[in-house]
C-alpha positions in Angstrom: 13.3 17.4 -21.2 9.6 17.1 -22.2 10.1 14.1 -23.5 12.1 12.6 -21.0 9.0 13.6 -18.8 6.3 11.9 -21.4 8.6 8.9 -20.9 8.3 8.5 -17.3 4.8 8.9 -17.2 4.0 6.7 -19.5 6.2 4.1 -17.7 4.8 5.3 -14.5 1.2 3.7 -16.1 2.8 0.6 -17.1 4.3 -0.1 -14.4 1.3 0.5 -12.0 -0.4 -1.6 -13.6 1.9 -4.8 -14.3 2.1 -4.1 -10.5 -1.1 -4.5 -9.9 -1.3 -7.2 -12.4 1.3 -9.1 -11.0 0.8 -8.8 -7.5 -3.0 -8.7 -7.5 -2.6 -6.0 -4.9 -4.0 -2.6 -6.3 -2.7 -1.2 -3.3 0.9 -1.8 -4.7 0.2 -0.8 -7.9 -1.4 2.7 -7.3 1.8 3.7 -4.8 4.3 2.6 -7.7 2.1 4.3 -9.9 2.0 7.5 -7.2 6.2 7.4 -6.7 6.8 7.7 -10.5 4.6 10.1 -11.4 6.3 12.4 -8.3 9.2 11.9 -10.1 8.0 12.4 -13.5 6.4 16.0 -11.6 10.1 16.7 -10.4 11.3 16.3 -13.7 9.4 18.3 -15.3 10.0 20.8 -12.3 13.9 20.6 -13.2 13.1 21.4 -16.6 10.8 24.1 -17.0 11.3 26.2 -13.1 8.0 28.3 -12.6 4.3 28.7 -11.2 3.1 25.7 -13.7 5.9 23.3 -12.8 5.6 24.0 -8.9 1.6 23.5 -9.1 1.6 20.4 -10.6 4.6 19.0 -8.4 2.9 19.7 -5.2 -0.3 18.4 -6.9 1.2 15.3 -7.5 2.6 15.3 -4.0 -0.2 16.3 -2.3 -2.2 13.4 -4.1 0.4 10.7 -3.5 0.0 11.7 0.3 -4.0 11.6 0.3 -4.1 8.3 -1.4 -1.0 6.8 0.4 -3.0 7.5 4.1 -6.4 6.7 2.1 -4.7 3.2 1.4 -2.6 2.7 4.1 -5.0 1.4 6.6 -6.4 -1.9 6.7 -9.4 -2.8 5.2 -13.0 -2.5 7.4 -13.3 -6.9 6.3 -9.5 -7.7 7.1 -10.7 -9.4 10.5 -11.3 -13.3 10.9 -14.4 -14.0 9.6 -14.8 -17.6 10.5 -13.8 -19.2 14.2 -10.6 -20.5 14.0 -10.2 -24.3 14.3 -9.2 -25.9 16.8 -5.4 -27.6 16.8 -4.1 -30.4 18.9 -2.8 -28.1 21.4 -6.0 -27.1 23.1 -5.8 -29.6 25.8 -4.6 -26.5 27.9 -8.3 -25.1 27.7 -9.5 -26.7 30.8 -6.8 -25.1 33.1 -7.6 -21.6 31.2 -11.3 -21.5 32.2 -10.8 -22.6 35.7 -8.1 -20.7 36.2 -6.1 -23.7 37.6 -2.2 -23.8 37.5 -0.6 -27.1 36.6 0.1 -29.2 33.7 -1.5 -28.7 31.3 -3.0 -32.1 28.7 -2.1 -34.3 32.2 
Protein backbone atom coordinates (compact mmCIF):
# COMPACT_ATOMS: atom_id res chain seq x y z
CA UNK A 1 0.00 0.00 0.00
CA UNK A 2 2.97 2.38 0.67
CA UNK A 3 3.84 2.23 -2.48
CA UNK A 4 0.78 2.52 -4.16
CA UNK A 5 0.69 5.82 -1.98
CA UNK A 6 4.42 7.07 -3.21
CA UNK A 7 2.88 6.48 -6.62
CA UNK A 8 0.04 8.80 -6.46
CA UNK A 9 1.91 11.43 -5.05
CA UNK A 10 4.37 11.54 -7.19
CA UNK A 11 1.71 11.58 -10.10
CA UNK A 12 -0.13 14.04 -8.07
CA UNK A 13 3.24 16.49 -8.83
CA UNK A 14 3.32 15.60 -12.31
CA UNK A 15 0.34 16.17 -13.10
CA UNK A 16 -0.04 19.68 -11.28
CA UNK A 17 2.31 20.75 -13.03
CA UNK A 18 1.81 19.57 -16.83
CA UNK A 19 -1.51 21.22 -15.75
CA UNK A 20 -0.15 24.22 -15.11
CA UNK A 21 2.10 23.89 -17.95
CA UNK A 22 -0.43 23.16 -20.28
CA UNK A 23 -3.01 25.38 -19.37
CA UNK A 24 -0.97 28.31 -18.19
CA UNK A 25 -3.46 28.57 -15.33
CA UNK A 26 -1.66 27.84 -11.96
CA UNK A 27 -4.93 27.95 -10.54
CA UNK A 28 -5.80 24.62 -12.38
CA UNK A 29 -2.70 23.11 -11.67
CA UNK A 30 -2.47 23.61 -7.80
CA UNK A 31 -6.42 22.13 -7.46
CA UNK A 32 -5.36 18.91 -9.55
CA UNK A 33 -2.37 18.96 -7.60
CA UNK A 34 -4.67 19.50 -4.15
CA UNK A 35 -7.47 16.52 -5.37
CA UNK A 36 -4.67 13.95 -5.86
CA UNK A 37 -2.85 14.35 -3.08
CA UNK A 38 -6.49 14.04 -0.95
CA UNK A 39 -6.51 10.96 -2.50
CA UNK A 40 -3.16 9.86 -2.08
CA UNK A 41 -3.95 11.04 1.99
CA UNK A 42 -7.06 8.59 1.78
CA UNK A 43 -4.98 6.03 0.59
CA UNK A 44 -2.63 5.97 2.79
CA UNK A 45 -5.67 6.31 5.47
CA UNK A 46 -7.02 2.89 4.06
CA UNK A 47 -3.81 1.42 4.51
CA UNK A 48 -2.32 2.12 7.66
CA UNK A 49 -5.95 3.19 10.09
CA UNK A 50 -4.62 5.41 13.13
CA UNK A 51 -3.73 8.88 14.66
CA UNK A 52 -0.86 9.43 11.85
CA UNK A 53 -3.02 8.51 8.93
CA UNK A 54 -6.09 10.57 10.16
CA UNK A 55 -3.72 13.77 10.81
CA UNK A 56 -2.28 13.91 7.73
CA UNK A 57 -5.74 13.25 5.82
CA UNK A 58 -7.41 16.04 7.43
CA UNK A 59 -4.22 18.06 6.86
CA UNK A 60 -4.42 17.55 3.38
CA UNK A 61 -8.10 18.35 3.45
CA UNK A 62 -7.92 21.17 5.45
CA UNK A 63 -5.25 22.61 3.05
CA UNK A 64 -7.05 21.77 -0.21
CA UNK A 65 -10.01 23.78 1.43
CA UNK A 66 -7.72 26.96 2.48
CA UNK A 67 -6.14 27.13 -0.85
CA UNK A 68 -9.27 26.22 -2.95
CA UNK A 69 -11.29 29.57 -1.16
CA UNK A 70 -7.64 31.32 -1.25
CA UNK A 71 -7.86 30.77 -5.19
CA UNK A 72 -11.27 30.75 -5.82
CA UNK A 73 -11.95 34.38 -6.03
CA UNK A 74 -11.07 36.59 -8.81
CA UNK A 75 -8.13 38.40 -8.99
CA UNK A 76 -7.90 42.24 -7.41
CA UNK A 77 -6.62 43.22 -11.61
CA UNK A 78 -9.39 41.02 -13.38
CA UNK A 79 -11.48 44.34 -14.17
CA UNK A 80 -11.28 46.26 -17.61
CA UNK A 81 -8.41 48.12 -17.55
CA UNK A 82 -8.82 50.10 -20.81
CA UNK A 83 -12.25 51.83 -22.05
CA UNK A 84 -13.88 49.67 -24.21
CA UNK A 85 -14.22 50.64 -27.90
CA UNK A 86 -16.68 51.75 -29.39
CA UNK A 87 -18.84 49.31 -32.03
CA UNK A 88 -21.11 50.30 -34.82
CA UNK A 89 -24.06 50.00 -32.62
CA UNK A 90 -23.68 53.10 -30.54
CA UNK A 91 -25.84 55.17 -32.56
CA UNK A 92 -28.49 54.40 -29.70
CA UNK A 93 -26.30 56.74 -27.31
CA UNK A 94 -28.09 59.86 -28.03
CA UNK A 95 -31.59 58.53 -26.99
CA UNK A 96 -29.76 57.05 -23.75
CA UNK A 97 -28.44 60.44 -22.45
CA UNK A 98 -31.57 62.26 -23.17
CA UNK A 99 -33.68 59.85 -22.05
CA UNK A 100 -35.71 60.00 -25.23
CA UNK A 101 -37.85 56.90 -26.50
CA UNK A 102 -37.81 56.22 -30.14
CA UNK A 103 -35.78 54.77 -32.76
CA UNK A 104 -32.84 54.57 -32.20
CA UNK A 105 -29.73 55.36 -35.34
CA UNK A 106 -33.03 57.29 -37.14
Amino acid sequence: MAVLVTAVTALALVSGVVTTLSTGALRSGVRVLLDLLTAAGLLRLAGEPGWNGLAGAVAIIALRQLLGAALGGAPPWSGRQSSARCADDDHHLPLASTRKTGKAGG
